[in-house]
N, C-alpha and C positions, 0 to 999 in steps of 0.2 A: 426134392419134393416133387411129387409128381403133379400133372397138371388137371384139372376140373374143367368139363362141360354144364353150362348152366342149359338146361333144354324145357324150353317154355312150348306149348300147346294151348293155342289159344282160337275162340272165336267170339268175333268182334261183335256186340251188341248197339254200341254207340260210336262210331266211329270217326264224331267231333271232340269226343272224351276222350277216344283211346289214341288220338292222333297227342292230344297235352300229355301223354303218359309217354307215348314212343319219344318225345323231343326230350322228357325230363331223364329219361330211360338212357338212352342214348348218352345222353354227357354221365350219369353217375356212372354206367358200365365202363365206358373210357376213362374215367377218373380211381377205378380200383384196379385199372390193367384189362378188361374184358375186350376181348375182338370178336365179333360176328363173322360165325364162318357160314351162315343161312338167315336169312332173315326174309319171310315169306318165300315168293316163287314156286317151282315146282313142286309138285309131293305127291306122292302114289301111296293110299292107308291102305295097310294089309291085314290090319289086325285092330282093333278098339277102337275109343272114338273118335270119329272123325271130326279136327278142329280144320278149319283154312289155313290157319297161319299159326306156320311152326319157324321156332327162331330158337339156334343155337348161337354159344358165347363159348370163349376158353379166357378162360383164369389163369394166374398162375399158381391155383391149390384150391382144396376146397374153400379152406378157410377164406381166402381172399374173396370166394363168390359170395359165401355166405356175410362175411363184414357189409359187401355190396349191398346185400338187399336188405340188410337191418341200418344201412347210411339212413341218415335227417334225411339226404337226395332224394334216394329210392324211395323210399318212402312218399314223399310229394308228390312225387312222380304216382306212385302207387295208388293213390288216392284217387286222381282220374281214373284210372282202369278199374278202379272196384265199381260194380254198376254197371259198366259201359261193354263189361267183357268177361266170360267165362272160362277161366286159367286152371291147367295144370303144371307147376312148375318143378322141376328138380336139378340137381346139381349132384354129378356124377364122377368120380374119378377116372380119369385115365388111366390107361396101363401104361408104365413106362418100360 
């Protein structure tokens, strides 16, 4: 089975909300297998729009991202960043 990138594009409108979302964030990704291979830092936009903070994840399938972000966790988590931040999120296969 091959492996999924979860690749979020975000910019942060409330950044006391969206700090409650990155901590709940954090433990459900760990808890479905997700390792951050970016999470903010540098980034050069070549094309569309421009978020600050872009944060990749690998899975170990899509399935597995996707169970992640439909978790009770995620979710809670989730709830502070709605509001607080303008998201585009997808989750993408790998080529094996």
């Amino acid at each position: 089975m091959a492996t999924a990138l979860w690749i979020a594009n975000v910019h942060v409108t409330d950044a006391e909300a969206y700090g409650k979302y990155a901590a709940g964030a954090t433990a459900a990704i760990a808890a479905h297998g997700g390792v951050f291979l970016a999470r903010g830092g540098r980034y050069v936009q070549l094309e569309g729009n421009d978020r600050s903070r872009n944060v990749v994840a690998r899975f170990p399938s899509v399935e597995t991202a996707v169970a992640c972000y439909n978790s009770a966790e995620y979710q809670a988590a989730l709830s502070h960043a709605k509001g607080a931040s303008i998201r585009d999120l997808v989750v993408v296969e790998e080529v094996e």
